[in-house]
PDB file of N, CA, C and O in Angstrom, chain B, residues numbered from 101:
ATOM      1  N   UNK B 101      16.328   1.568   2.610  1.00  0.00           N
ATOM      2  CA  UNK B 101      14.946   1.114   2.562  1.00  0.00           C
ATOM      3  C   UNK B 101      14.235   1.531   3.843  1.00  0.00           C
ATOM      4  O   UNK B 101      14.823   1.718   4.908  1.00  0.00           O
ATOM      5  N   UNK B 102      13.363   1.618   3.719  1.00  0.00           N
ATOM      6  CA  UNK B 102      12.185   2.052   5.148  1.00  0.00           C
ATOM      7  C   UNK B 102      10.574   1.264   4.587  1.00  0.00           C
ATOM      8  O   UNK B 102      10.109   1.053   3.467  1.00  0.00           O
ATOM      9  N   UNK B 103      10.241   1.083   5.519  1.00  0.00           N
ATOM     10  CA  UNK B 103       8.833   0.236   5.967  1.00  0.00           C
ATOM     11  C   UNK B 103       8.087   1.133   6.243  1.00  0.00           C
ATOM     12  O   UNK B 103       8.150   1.590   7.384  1.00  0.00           O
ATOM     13  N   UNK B 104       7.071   1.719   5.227  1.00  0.00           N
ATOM     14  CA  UNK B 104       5.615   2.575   5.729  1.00  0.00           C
ATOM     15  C   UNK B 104       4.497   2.228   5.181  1.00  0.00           C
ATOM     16  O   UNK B 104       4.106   2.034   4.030  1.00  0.00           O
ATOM     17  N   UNK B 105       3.738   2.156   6.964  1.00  0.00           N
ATOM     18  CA  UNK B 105       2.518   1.707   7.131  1.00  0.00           C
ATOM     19  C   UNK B 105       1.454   2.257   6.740  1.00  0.00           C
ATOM     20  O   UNK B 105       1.114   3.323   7.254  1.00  0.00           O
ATOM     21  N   UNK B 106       0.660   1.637   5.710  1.00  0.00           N
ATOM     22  CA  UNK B 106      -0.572   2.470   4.745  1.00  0.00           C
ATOM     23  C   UNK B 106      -1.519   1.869   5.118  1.00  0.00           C
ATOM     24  O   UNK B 106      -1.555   0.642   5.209  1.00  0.00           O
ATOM     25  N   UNK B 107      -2.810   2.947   5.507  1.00  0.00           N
ATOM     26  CA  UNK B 107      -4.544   2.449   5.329  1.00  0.00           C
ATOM     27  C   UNK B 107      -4.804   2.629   3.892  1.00  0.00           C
ATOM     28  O   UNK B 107      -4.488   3.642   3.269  1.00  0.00           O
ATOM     29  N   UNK B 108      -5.384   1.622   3.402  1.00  0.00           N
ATOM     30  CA  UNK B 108      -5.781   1.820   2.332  1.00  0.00           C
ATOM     31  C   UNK B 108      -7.522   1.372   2.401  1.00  0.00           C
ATOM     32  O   UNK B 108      -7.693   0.654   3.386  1.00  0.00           O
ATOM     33  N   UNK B 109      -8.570   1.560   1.776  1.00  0.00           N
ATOM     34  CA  UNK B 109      -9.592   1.799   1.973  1.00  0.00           C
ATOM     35  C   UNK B 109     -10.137   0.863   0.609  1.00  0.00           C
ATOM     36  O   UNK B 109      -9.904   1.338  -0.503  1.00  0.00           O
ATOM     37  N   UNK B 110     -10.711  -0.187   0.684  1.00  0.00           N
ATOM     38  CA  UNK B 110     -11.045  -1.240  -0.534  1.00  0.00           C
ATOM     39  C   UNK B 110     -11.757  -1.925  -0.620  1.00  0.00           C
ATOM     40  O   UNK B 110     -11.598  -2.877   0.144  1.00  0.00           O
ATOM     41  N   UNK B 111     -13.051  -1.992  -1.572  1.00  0.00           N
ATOM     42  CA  UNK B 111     -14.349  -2.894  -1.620  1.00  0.00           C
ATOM     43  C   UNK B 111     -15.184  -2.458  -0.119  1.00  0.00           C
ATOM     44  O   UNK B 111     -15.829  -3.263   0.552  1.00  0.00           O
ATOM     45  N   UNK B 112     -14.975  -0.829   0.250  1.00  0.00           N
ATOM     46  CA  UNK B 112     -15.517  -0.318   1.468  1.00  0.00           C
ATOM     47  C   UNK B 112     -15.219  -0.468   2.639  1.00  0.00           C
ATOM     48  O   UNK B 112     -15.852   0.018   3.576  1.00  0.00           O
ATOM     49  N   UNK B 113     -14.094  -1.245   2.743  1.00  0.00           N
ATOM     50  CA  UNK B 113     -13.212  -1.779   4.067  1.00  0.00           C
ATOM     51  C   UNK B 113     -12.142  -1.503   4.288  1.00  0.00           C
ATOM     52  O   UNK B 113     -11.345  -1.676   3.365  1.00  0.00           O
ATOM     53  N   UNK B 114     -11.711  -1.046   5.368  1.00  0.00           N
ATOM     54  CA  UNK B 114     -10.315  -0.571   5.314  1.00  0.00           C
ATOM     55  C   UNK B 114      -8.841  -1.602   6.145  1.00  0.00           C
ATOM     56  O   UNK B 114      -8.677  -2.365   7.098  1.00  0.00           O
ATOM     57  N   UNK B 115      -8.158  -1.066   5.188  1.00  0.00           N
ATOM     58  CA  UNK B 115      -7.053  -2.281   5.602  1.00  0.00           C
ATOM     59  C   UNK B 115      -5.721  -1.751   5.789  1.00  0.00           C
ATOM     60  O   UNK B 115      -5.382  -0.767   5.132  1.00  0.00           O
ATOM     61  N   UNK B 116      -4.844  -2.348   6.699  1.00  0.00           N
ATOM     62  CA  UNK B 116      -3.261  -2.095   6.961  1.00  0.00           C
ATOM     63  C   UNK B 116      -2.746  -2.658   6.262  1.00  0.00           C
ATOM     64  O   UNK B 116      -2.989  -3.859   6.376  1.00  0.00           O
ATOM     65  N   UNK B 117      -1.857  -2.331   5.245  1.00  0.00           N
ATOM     66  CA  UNK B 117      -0.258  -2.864   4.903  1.00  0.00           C
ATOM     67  C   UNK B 117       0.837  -1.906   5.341  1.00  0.00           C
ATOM     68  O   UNK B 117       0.956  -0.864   5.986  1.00  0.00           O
ATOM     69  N   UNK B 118       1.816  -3.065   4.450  1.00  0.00           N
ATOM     70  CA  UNK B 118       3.309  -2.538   4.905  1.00  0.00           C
ATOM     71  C   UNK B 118       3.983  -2.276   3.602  1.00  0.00           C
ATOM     72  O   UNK B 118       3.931  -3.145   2.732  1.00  0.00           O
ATOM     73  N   UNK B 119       4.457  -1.431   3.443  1.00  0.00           N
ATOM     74  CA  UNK B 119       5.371  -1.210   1.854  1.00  0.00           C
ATOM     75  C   UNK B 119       6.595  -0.997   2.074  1.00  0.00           C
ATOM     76  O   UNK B 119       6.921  -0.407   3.105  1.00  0.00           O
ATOM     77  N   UNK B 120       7.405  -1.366   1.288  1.00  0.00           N
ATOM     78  CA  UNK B 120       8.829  -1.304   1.632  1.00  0.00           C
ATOM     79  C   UNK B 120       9.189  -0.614   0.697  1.00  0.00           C
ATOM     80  O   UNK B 120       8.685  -0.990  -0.362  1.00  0.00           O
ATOM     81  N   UNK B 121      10.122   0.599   0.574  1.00  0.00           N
ATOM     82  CA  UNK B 121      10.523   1.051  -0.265  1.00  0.00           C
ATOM     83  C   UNK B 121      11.761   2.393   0.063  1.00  0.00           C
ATOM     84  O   UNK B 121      12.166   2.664   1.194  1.00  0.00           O
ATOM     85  N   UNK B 122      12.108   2.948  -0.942  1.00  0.00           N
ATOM     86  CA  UNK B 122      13.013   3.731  -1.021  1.00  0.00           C
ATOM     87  C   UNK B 122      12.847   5.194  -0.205  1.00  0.00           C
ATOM     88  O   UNK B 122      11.682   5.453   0.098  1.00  0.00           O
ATOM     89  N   UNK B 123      13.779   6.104   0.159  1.00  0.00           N
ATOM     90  CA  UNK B 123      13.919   7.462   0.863  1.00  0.00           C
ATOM     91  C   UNK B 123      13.020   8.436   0.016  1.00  0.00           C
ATOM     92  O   UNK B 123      12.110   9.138   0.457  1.00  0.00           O
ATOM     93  N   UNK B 124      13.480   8.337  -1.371  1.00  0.00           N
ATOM     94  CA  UNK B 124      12.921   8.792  -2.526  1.00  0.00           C
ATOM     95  C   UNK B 124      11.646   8.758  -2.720  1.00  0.00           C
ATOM     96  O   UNK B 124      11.174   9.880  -2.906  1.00  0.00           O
ATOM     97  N   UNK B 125      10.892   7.895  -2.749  1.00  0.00           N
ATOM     98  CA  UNK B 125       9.798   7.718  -3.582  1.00  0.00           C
ATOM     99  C   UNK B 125       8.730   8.622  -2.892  1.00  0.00           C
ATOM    100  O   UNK B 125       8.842   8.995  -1.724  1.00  0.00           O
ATOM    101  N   UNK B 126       7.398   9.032  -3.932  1.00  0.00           N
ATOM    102  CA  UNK B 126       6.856   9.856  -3.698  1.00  0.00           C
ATOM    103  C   UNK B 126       5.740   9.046  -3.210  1.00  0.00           C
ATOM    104  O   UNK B 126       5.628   7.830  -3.366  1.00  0.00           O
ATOM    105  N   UNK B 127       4.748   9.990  -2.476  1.00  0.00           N
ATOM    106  CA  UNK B 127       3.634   9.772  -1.438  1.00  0.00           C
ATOM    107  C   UNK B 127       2.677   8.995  -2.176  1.00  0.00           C
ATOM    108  O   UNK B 127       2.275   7.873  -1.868  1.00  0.00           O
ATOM    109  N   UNK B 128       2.157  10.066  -3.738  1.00  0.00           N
ATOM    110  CA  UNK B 128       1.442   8.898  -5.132  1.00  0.00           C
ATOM    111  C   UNK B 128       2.090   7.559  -5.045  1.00  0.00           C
ATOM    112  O   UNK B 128       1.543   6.460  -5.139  1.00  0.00           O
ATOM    113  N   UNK B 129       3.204   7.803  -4.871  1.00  0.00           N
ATOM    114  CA  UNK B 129       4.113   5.855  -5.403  1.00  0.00           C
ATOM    115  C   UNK B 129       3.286   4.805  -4.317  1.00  0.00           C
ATOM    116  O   UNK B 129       2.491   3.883  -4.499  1.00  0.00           O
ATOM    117  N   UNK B 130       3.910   5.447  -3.062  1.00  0.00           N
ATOM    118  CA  UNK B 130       3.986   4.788  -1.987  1.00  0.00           C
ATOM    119  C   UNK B 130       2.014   3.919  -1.831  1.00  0.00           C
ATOM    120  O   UNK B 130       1.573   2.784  -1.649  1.00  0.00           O
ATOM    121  N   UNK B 131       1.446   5.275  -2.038  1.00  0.00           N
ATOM    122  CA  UNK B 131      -0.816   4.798  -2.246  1.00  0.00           C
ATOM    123  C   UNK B 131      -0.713   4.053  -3.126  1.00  0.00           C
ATOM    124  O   UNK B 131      -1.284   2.965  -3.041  1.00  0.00           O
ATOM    125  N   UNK B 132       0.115   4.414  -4.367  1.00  0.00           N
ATOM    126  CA  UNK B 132      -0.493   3.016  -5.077  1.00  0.00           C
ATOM    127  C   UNK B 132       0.113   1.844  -4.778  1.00  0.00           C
ATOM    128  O   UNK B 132      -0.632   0.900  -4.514  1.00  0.00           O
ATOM    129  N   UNK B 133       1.033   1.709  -4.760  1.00  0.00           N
ATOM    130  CA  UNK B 133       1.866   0.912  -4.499  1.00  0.00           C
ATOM    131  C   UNK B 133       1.075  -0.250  -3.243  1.00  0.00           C
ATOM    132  O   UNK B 133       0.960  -1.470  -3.354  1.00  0.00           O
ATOM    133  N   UNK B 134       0.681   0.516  -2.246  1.00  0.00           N
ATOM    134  CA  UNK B 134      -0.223  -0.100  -0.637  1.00  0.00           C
ATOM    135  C   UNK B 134      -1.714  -0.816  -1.596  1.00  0.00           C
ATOM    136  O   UNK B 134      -2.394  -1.777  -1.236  1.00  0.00           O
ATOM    137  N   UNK B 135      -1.845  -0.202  -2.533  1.00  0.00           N
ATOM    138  CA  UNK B 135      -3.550  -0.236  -3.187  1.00  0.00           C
ATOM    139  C   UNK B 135      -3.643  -1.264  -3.768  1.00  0.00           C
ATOM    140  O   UNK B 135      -4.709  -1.879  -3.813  1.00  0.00           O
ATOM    141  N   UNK B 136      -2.066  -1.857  -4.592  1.00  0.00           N
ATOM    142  CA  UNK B 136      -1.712  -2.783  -5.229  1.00  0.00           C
ATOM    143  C   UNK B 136      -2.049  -4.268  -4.570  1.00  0.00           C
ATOM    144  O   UNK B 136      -2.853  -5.164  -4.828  1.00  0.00           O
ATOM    145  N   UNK B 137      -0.984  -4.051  -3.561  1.00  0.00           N
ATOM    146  CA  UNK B 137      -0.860  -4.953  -2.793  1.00  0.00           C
ATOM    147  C   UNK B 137      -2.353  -5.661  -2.061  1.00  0.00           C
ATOM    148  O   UNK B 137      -2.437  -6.818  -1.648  1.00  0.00           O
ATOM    149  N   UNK B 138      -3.452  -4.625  -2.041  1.00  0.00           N
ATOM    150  CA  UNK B 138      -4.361  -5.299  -1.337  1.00  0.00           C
ATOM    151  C   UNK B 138      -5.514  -5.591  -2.423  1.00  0.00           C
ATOM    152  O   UNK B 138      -6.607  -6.131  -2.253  1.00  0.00           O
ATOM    153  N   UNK B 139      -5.056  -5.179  -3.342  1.00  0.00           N
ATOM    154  CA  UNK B 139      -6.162  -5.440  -4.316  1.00  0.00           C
ATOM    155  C   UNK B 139      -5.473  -6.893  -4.539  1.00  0.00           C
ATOM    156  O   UNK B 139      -6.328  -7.769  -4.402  1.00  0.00           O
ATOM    157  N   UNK B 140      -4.085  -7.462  -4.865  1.00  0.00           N
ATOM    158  CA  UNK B 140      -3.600  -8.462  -5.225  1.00  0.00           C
ATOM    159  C   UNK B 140      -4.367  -9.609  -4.119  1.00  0.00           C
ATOM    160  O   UNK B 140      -4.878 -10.687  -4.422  1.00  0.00           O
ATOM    161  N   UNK B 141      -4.279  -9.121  -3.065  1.00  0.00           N
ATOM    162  CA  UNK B 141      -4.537 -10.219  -2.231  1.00  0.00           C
ATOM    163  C   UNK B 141      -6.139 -10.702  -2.142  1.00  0.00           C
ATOM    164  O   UNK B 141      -6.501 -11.707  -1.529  1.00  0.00           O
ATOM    165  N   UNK B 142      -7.039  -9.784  -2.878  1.00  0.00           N
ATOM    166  CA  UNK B 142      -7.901  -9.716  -3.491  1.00  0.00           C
ATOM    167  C   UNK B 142      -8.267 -10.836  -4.486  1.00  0.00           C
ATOM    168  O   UNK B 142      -9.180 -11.598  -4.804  1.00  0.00           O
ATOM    169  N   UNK B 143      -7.367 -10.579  -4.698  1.00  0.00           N
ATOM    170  CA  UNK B 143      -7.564 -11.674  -6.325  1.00  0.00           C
ATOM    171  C   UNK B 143      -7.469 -13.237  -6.178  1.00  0.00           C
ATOM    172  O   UNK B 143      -7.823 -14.065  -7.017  1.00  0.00           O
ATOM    173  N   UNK B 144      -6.832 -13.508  -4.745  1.00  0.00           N
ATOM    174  CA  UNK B 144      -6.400 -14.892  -4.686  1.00  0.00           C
ATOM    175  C   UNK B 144      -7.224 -15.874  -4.168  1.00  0.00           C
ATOM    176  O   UNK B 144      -6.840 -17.043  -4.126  1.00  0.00           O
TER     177      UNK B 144
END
C-alpha cells in the first residue's frame, strides 16, 4: 500500500486528500478515487 497526496479542485475550491491504495493502480483510479472522497465529504 502507499499514501498519495491529491489536489483535487471542487465546487471551485481546491482541496488536499490522502488516498491509500495499491503499487498498481492507475493515475485515472487514483483522481477519481481523491474526487470521491471529497465530494463524499460534501454530502455530509
Amino acid at each position: 500500500m502507499v499514501q498519495v497526496d491529491v489536489t483535487v479542485t471542487f465546487k471551485g475550491k481546491s482541496y488536499l486528500t490522502n488516498v491509500l491504495t495499491n503499487w498498481d493502480t492507475s493515475t485515472e483510479e487514483i483522481l477519481q478515487l481523491a474526487f470521491e472522497q471529497v465530494q463524499k465529504q460534501w454530502e455530509k
